[in-house]
C-alpha positions in Angstrom: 0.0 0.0 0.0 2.9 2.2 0.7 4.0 1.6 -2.4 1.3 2.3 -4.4 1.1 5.6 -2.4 4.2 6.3 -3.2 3.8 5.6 -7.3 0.9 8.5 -6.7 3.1 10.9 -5.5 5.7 10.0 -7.9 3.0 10.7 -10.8 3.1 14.0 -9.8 6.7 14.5 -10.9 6.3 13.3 -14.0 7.0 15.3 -17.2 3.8 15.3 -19.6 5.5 13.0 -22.6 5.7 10.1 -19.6 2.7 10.7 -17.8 1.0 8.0 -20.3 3.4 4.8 -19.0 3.9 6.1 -15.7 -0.6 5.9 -15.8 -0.5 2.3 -17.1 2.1 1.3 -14.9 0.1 2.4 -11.7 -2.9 1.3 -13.0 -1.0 -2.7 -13.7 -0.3 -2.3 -9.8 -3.1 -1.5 -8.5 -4.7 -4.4 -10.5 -2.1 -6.6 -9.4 -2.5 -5.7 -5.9 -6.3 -6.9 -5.9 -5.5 -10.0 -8.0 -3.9 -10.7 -4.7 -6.0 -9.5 -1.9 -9.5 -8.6 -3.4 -9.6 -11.1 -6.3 -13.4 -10.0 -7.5 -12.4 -6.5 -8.5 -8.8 -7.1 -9.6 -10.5 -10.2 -12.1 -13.0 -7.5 -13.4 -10.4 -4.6 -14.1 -8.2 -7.3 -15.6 -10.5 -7.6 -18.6 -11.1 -4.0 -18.8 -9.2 -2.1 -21.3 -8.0 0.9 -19.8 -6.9 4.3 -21.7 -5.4 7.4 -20.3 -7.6 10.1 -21.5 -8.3 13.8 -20.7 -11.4 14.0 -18.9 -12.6 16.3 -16.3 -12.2 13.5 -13.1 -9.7 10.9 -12.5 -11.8 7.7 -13.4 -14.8 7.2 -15.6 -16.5 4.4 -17.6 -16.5 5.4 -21.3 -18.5 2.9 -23.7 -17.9 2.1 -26.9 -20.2 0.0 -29.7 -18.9 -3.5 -27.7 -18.3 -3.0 -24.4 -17.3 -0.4 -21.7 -13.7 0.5 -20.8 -11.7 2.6 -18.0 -10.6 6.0 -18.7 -7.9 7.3 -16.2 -6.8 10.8 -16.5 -3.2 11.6 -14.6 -3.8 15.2 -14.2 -7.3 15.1 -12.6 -5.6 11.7 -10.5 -2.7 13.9 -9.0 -5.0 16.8 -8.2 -6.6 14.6 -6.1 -3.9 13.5 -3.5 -5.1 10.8 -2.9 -3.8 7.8 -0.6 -2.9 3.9 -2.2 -5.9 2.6 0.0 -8.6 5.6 -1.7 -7.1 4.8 -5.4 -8.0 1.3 -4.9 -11.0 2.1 -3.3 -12.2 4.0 -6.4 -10.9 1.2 -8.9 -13.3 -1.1 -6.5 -16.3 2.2 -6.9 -16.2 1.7 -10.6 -16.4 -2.2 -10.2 -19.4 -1.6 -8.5 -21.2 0.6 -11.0 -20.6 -1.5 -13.8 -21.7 -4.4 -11.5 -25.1 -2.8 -10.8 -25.5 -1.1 -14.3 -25.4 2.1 -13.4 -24.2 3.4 -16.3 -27.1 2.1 -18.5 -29.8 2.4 -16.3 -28.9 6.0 -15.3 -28.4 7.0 -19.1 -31.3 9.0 -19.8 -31.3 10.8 -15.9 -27.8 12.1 -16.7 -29.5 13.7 -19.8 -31.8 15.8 -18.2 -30.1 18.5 -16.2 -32.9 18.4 -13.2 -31.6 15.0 -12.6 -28.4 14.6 -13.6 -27.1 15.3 -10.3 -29.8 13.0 -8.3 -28.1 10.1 -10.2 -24.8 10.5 -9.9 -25.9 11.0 -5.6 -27.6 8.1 -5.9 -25.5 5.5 -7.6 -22.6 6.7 -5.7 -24.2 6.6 -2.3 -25.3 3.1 -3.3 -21.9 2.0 -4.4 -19.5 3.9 -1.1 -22.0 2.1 1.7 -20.1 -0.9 0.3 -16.4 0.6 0.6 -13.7 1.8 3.2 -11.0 4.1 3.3 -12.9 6.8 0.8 -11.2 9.6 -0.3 -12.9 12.8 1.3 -16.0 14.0 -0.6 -17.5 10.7 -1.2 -20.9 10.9 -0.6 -22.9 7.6 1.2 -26.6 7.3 2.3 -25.3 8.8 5.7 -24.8 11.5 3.5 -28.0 11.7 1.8 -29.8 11.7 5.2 -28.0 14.4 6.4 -29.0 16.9 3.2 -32.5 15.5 2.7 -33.1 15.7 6.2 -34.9 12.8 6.4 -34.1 8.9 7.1 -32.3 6.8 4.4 -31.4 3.3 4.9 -28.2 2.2 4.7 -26.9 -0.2 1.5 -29.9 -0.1 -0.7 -30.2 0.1 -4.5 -29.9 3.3 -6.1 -33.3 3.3 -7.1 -34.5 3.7 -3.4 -31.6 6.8 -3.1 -33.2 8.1 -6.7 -36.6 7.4 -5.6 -36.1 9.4 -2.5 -34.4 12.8 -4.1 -36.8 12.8 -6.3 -39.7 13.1 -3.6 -37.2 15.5 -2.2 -37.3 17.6 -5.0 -41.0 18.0 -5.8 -41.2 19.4 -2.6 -39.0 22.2 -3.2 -40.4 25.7 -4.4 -39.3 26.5 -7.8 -36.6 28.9 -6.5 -35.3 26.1 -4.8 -35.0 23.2 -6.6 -32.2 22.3 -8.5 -29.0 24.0 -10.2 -28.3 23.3 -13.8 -25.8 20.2 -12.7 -28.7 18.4 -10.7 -27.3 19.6 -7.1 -30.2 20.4 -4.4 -30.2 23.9 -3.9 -30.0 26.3 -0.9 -28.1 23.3 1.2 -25.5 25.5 2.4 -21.8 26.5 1.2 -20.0 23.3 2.8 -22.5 21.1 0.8 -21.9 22.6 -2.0 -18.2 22.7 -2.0 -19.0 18.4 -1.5 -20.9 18.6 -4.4 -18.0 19.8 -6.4 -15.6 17.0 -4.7 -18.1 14.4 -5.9 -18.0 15.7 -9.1 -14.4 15.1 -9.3 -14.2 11.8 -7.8 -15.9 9.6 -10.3 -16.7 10.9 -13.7 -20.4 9.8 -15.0 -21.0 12.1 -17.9 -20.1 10.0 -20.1 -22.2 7.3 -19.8 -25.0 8.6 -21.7 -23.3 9.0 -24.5 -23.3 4.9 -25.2 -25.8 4.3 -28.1 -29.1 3.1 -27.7 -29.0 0.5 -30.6 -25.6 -1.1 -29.4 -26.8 -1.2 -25.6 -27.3 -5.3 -26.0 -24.1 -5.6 -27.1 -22.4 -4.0 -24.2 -24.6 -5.3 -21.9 -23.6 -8.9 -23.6 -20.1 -8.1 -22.7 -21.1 -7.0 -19.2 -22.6 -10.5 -18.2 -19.4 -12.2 -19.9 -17.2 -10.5 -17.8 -18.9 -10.8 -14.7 -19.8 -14.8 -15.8 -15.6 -15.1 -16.2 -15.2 -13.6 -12.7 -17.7 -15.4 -10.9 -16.3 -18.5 -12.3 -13.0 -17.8 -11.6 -13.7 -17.3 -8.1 -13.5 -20.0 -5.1 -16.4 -20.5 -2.6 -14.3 -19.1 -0.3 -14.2 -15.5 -2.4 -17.4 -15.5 -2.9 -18.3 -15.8 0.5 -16.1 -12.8 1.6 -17.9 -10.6 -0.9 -21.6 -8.6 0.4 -24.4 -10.0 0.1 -25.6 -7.8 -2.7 -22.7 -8.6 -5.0 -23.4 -12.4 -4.6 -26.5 -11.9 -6.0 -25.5 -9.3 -8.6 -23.0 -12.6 -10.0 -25.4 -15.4 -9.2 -28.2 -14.5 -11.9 -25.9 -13.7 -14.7 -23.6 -17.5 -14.7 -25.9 -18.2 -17.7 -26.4 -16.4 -20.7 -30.2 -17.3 -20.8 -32.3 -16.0 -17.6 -34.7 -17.5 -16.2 -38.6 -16.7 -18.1 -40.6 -15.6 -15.0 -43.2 -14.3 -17.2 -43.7 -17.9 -19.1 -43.0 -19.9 -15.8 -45.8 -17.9 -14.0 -48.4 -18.5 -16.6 -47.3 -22.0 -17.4 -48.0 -22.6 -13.6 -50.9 -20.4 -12.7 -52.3 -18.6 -15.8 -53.8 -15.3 -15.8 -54.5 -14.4 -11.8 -58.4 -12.5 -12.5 -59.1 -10.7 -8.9 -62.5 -9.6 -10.0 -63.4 -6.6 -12.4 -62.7 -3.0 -12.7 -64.4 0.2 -14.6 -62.8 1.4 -17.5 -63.9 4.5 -19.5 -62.0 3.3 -22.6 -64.8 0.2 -23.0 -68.3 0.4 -23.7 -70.6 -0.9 -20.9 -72.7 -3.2 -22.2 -75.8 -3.6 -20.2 -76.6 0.5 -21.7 -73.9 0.6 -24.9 -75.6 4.2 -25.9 -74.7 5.8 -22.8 -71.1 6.7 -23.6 -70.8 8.4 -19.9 -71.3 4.7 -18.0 -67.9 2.6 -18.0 -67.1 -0.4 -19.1 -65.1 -3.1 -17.4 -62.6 -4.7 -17.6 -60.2 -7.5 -15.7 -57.9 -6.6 -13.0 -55.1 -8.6 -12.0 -52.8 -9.0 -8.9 -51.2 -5.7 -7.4 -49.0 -7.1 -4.4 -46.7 -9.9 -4.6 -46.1 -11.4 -1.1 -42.8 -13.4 -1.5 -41.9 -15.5 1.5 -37.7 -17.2 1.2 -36.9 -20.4 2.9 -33.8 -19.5 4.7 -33.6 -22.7 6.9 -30.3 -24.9 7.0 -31.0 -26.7 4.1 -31.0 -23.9 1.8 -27.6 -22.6 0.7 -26.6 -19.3 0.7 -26.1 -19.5 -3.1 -29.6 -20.8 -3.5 -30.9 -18.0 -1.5 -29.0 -15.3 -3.0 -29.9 -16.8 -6.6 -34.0 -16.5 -5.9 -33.7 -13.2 -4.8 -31.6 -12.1 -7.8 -34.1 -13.6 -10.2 -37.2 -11.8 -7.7 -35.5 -8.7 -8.5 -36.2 -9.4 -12.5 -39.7 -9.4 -11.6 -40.6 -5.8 -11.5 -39.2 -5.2 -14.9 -41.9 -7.8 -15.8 -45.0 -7.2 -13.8 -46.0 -4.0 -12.4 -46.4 -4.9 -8.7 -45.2 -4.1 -5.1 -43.1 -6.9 -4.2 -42.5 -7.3 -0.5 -40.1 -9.9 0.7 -40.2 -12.0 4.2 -37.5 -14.5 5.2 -38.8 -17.7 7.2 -37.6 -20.7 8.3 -39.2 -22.1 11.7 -41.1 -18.8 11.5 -41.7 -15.6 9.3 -39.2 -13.3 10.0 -41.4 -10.3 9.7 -38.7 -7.5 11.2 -36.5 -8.8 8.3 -39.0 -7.7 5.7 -38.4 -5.6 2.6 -39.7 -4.3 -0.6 -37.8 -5.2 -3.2 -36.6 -3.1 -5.6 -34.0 -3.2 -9.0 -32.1 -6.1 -7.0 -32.3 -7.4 -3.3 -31.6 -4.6 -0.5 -30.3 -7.4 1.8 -29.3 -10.3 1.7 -28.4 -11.2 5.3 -29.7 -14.6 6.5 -31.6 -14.1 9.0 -32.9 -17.7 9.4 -31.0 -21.2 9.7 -33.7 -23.4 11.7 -36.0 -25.9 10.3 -38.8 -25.1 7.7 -42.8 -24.9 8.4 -44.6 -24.3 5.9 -47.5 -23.7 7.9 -46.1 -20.7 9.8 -46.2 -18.8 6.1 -50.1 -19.9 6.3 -50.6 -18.5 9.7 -48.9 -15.2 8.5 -51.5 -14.4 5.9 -54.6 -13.2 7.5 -52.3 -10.6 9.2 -50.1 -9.3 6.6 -52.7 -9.4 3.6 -55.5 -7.3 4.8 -57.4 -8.5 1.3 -57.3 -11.1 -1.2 -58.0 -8.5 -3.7 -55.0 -8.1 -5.9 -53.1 -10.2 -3.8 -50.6 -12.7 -4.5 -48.2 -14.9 -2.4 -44.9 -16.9 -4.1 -43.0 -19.4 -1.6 -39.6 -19.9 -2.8 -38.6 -22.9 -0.8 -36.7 -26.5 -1.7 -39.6 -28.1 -0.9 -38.5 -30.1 2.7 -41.1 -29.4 5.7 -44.3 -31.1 6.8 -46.5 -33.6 5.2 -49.7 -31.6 5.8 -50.8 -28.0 6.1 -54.0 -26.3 7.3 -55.0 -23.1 4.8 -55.8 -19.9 6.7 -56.6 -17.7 3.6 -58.1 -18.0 0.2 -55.5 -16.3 -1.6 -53.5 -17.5 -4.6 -50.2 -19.3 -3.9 -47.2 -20.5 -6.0 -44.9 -22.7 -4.2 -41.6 -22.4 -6.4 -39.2 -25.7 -5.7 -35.7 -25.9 -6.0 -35.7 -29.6 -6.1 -38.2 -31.7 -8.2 -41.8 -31.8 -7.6 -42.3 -35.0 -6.4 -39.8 -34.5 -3.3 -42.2 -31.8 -2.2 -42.8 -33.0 1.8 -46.9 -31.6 1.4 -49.3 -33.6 0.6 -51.9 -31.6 -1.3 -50.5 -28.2 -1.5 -52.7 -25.5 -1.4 -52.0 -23.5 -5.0 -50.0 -24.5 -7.9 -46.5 -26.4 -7.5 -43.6 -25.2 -10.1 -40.0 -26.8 -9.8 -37.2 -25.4 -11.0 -35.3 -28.8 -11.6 -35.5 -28.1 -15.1 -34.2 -24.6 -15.6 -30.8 -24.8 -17.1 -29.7 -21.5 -15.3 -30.8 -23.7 -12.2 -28.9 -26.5 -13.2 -25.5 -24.7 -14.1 -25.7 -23.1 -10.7 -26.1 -26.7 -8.9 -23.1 -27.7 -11.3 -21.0 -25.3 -10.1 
């Protein structure tokens, strides 16, 4: 570390014609150094291709027409001052990002100047609550909570943080909500002086300038490089890494994901919850009375998703459910709320899930009853209406379960159908045996 310190200061004192090598040679150590001790990040920046470019801060992800690469500029860099331990805590910072697709899914945001700057807060705030030794301006949810003036909970995904400024700015007055860069307003001179800091930190300008029409392509080369790292890594590295990161690798050791759309349907079909006026359809007990509406059918709302966390579900298991759950909302429109059980429903564990898992801490370990899930119901769901609960479970508890509440349920197996424990399950059984993303997970 005191080395790589010491190459920092040393950068300084370069002439301009050597400032290219003397980049690349820092940048080789600092990859080196995590090949060693932080394997995950050091495998990632290893098949990065990294350029020494001109840009206004010291790191940033540039993409191209195939993939994304790692711009360092020296100048920006030596500005900076900063340590061996905050260089390679910002080479781990841009890990992260490209881990979570921030640079894709915050495209568009970093467009419009009113939320430019709630972005780039929120995707770094998301990605620092997962890092030590940051240089001085980083910004983390601590952060956030401090200029909002209002709780915000520790590791989530930036959508929650994005979410969240967002509310905060409607509520501004118009002479206070944002400057041209995205920045909240009128948040005194110290913040603003962080705001600038930020800025300099980790460079996200350019990631909306990635075409729209070569987006797959990148995004192809983002799984392939995450797929190479997460095979490359021993169970024991992937069990030092956060919870969150687990689950970010899990999903993506297949090219093909896993169909929740068809695998719901092919298991339960539509889910009608009864009917619901519509203006846009004729009624047609009166069809000439054009100011009566029409109906039409409604479908689920809530998604009540209950994870078996009890010994003899592995924490790759657990952490691959949740990272597939988190594919749901880009599929069906619905809250999704989350409870961990095992013996019981850990209900102070809840959460709503967003973009991907907020947590993924076991909280459970014991045996598995089913029927505590059952019990659970009448309290948590105060309707049927709209209403939908998914038990994502390997299928090993009791033989026979008494049914509290007529509400729709999809009991989703890890192991093959038949070595369900319950004898005539209430709802529709679906086993995942026969997923191939499933299968190369139990592989390796």
């Amino acid at each position: 570390m005191t080395s790589l310190t010491h190459e920092l200061k040393q950068l300084a004192a370069v002439a301009p014609d050597g400032q290219n090598q003397a980049t690349k040679q820092l940048y080789r150590e600092a990859v080196m150094f995590l090949l060693r001790d932080d394997p995950f990040y050091g495998r990632v920046l290893s098949q990065l291709t990294m350029q020494v470019g001109t840009g206004h801060a010291p790191l940033a992800l540039l993409p191209t027409d195939r993939d994304w690469q790692l711009q360092i500029n020296p100048t920006a860099l030596v500005k900076c001052d900063w340590t061996g331990a905050e260089w390679l805590t910002m080479l781990r910072h841009t890990v992260l990002h490209l881990l979570w697709q921030h640079p894709d899914r915050y495209a568009v945001a970093l467009k419009t100047p009113a939320q430019a700057g709630l972005a780039r807060w929120a995707t770094d705030a998301a990605v620092n609550d997962y890092l030590t030794k940051l240089p001085a301006g980083a910004i983390t949810s601590r952060d956030l909570a401090h200029l909002l003036g209002q709780p915000v909970a520790a590791r989530q995904d930036s959508a929650v943080y994005f979410k969240q400024l967002r509310e905060w700015q409607a509520q501004q007055s118009p002479a206070d909500h944002l400057r041209g860069n995205g920045g909240p307003q009128q948040i005194g001179h110290q913040v603003t002086t962080r705001e600038l800091m930020v800025t300099a930190l980790d460079g996200h300008e350019a990631w909306q300038l990635g075409s729209v029409t070569t987006r797959a392509v990148r995004e192809q080369w983002r799984q392939q490089v995450l797929a190479q790292t997460a095979e490359s890594l021993t169970a024991k590295q992937r069990g030092t890494l956060p919870g969150a990161v687990q689950a970010a690798l899990t999903p993506i050791m297949v090219t093909h994901p896993l169909d929740w759309r068809t695998l719901l349907k092919r298991g339960l079909g539509q889910v009608p919850v009864g009917r619901q006026s519509a203006y846009g359809r004729f009624n047609r007990r009166q069809p000439a009375r054009m100011e009566l509406p029409g109906q039409i059918v409604a479908t689920w709302q809530q998604l009540s998703v209950f994870i078996d966390e009890s010994g003899s579900m592995g924490d790759r298991e657990v952490a691959y459910l949740l990272g597939q759950l988190a594919a749901l909302l880009a599929v069906y429109p619905a809250q999704v709320t989350v409870y961990p059980f095992d013996a019981i429903v850990h209900l102070d564990q809840h959460f709503t899930l967003e973009r991907r898992p907020q947590r993924l801490v076991r909280t459970g370990g014991g045996g598995t009853t089913f029927q505590a899930v059952l019990d659970c119901l009448p309290r948590l769901l105060t309707t049927t209406s709209g209403q939908l609960v998914l038990i994502l479970t390997d299928g090993y508890g009791e033989p026979r379960l008494r049914p509290t509440l007529p509400v729709p349920i999809i009991w989703l197996l890890t192991s093959p159908a038949y070595h369900f424990s319950v004898k005539d399950p209430p709802g529709t059984v679906i086993s995942l045996s026969a997923d191939p993303q499933w299968q190369a997970l139990r592989r390796s």
